[in-house]
N, C-alpha and C positions, 0 to 999 in steps of 0.2 A: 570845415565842419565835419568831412568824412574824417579826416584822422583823428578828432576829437570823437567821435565813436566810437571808432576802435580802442579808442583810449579807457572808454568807462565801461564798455562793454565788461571785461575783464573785473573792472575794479566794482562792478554791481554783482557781478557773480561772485567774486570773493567773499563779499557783504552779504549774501545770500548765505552761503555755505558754514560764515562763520555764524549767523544768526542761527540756520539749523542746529548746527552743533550746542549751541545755550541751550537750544530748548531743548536738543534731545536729551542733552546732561540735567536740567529741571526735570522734566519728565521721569528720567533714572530716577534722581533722588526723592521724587514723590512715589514713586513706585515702592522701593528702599523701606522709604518710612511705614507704607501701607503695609507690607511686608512684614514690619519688625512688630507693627501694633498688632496686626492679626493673630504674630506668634504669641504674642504677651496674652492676649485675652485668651487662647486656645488653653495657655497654660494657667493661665488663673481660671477658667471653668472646670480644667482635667487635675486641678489640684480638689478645687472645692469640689467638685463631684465625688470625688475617690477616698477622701478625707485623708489623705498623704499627711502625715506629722511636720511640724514644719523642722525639728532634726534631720528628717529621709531630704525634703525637697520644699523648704518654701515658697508659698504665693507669692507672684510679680510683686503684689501687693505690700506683702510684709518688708521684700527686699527696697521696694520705694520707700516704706518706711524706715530701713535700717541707713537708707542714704539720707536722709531728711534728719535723722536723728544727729549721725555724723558731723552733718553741717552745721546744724543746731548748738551744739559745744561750743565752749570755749575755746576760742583760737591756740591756746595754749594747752590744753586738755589734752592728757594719753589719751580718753577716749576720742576725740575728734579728729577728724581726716586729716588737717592740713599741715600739722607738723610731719605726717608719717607720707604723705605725699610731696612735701617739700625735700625731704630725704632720700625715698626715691628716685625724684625728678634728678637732684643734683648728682646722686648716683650715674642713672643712665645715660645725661647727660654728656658728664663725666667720660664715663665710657665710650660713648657715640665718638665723640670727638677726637680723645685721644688714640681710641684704636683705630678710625681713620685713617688719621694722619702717617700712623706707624706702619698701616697695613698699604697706603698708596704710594708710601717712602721705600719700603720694601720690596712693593711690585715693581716698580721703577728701576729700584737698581740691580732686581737678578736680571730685569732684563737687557738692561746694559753693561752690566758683565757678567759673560755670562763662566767665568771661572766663581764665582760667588755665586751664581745660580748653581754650579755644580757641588759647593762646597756646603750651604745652606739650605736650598730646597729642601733634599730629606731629613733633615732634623726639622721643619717646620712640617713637613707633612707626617710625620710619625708624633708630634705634639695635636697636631691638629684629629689625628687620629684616635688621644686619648679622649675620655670621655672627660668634658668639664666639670661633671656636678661631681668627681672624686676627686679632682682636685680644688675643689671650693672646701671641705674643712682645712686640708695644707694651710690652704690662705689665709683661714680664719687664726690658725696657729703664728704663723709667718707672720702676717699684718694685724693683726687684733679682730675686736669687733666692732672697730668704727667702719667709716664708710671707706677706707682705703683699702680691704679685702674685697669689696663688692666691685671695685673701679678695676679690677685686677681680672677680676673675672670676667666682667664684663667688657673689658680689653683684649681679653684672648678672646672671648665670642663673635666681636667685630672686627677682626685682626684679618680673619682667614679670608671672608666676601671679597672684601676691599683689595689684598693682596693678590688674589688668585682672579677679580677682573681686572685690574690695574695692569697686569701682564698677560693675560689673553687682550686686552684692548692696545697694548701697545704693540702687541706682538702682531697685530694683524694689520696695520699698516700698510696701506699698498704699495709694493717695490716700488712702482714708477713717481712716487710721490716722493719716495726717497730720492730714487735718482737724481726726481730732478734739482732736489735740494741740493747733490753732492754735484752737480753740473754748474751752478751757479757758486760754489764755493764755499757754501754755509757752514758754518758752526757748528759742533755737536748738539751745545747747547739750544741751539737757535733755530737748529730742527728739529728737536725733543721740543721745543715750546708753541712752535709756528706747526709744527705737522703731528706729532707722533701724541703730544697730550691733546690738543684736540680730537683726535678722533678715539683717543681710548676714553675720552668724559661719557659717553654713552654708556660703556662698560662701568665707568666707575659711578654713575649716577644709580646705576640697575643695583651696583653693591650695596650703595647708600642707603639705597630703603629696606636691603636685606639685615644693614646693619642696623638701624630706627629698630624692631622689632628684638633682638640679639641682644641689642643694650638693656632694656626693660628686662629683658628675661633674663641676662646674667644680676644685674639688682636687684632682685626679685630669689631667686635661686640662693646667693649670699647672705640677704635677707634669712631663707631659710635655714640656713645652717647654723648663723649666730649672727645676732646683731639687737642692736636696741632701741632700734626703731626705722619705721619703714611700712611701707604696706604689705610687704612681705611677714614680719613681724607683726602687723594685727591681724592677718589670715590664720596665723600659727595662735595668737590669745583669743579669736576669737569661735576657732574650732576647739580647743580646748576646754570651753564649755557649753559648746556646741548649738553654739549662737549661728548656724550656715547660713540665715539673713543676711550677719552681717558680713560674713565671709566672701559670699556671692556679689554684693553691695564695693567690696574692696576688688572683687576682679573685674568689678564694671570698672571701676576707676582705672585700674592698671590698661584693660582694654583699650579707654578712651585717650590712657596716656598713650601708649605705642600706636594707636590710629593718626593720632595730633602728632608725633613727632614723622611716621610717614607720611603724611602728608604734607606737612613741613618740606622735609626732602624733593616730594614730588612738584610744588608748585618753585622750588628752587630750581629743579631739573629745565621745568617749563619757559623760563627765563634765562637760563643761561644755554640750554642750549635749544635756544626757539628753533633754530636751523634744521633740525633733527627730527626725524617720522616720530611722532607721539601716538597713542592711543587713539585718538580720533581721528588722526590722520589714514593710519593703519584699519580703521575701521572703515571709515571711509570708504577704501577699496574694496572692501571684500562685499 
């Protein structure tokens, strides 16, 4: 019966800690919301007080109506949301993913050789240098104005994260972890897979939500230089006659897309690598 104490002991307190944690994260998020409501009504009585035109700055009000309206349309409709939000989804998406892949293929291999890291490096860091939105018309030249300019660009915005943690994470591996790999006779392969990617996934998860963010805004960006259709595209017709309801109304949406896509990442993180100090954990302590 005593070691059966000591047994639950632990695993009540566990149950404890992780129960505190829900509520403190409920709690956040009621807080959050309390927050966001009180800004909205501050500015819908600082708007109607002041009689702000709704071209300068419209009421909460108006913009809930230019979202309502939005959705209202025909699915099919230039004026309605969800063709121009199905275009940029696919866009960033687009993006997210293949710059990814390019930018942790890359990290990977200046750090394992590292004559290719001497040979590469500064041509990516003198590109990473340039500024993207001068080379977003190029693209628009180069690749037209369908959504393969957008994916371009939004592939060099997610390229660099992902690259530049992918090789700080692999690069910091603890010698003696190697060691001991090379004492038991392992593989190159075999300890890049079993040692050196799992602990740079911490670094490449940190990229990943840098990238969720990067993506939107290179599709978004392409969007504005040419294209024909997107939500970047009805920001641009819909300031043009100076509709800012609905303008305002289209960056909530892109908002909620780049929130939804990191957080996406983030409960990814949370699952693969449970192992790993998270935010609660690290708060925790302090």
């Amino acid at each position: 019966m005593a070691v059966e104490a000591k047994v639950e002991a632990p695993t009540n307190t566990r149950r404890e800690a992780s129960f505190g944690a829900r509520l403190r994260r409920l709690v956040d998020a009621g807080l959050s919301v309390l927050v966001l409501c009180a800004l909205v009504a501050l500015l819908e009585v600082v708007v109607r007080i002041f009689d702000v035109p709704s071209y300068v700055f419209p009421a909460p009000s108006q913009i809930f109506k230019a979202l309502y309206a939005g959705f209202a349309e025909p699915i099919f409709s230039r004026s309605a949301y969800y063709m121009h939000i199905m275009t940029t989804a696919i866009e960033a998406l687009a993006s997210f993913v293949i710059g990814s892949l390019l930018g942790v293929v890359a990290g990977a291999l200046i750090i394992q050789f590292s004559l290719l890291r001497r040979i590469v490096l500064p041509y990516f860091i003198g590109l990473q240098s340039v500024p993207k939105v001068a080379l977003a018309p190029l693209f628009v030249v180069w690749f037209g104005l369908g959504i393969s300019s957008k994916i371009v660009l939004g592939v060099l915005l997610t390229f660099f994260p992902l690259m530049i943690n992918t090789a700080a994470g692999l690069a910091s591996v603890e010698r003696e972890r190697l060691e001991l790999m090379q004492s038991m006779k392992a593989s190159g392969w075999k300890t890049f897979r079993l040692v050196k990617l799992p602990s740079a996934l911490p670094f490449i998860f940190a990229g990943l939500e840098m990238a969720a963010a990067y993506a939107v805004l290179g599709a978004v960006v392409g969007e504005f230089v040419g294209g024909t259709s997107g939500l970047g595209v009805l920001i641009l017709n819909r300031n043009a006659v100076l509709d800012v309801a609905g303008s305002l109304a289209a960056l909530i949406i892109l908002a909620l897309m780049g929130v939804g896509l990191q957080r996406a990442v983030a409960a990814a993180r949370a699952r693969v690598l449970f192992w790993a100090p998270s935010e609660d954990t690290l708060a925790d302590r302090i």
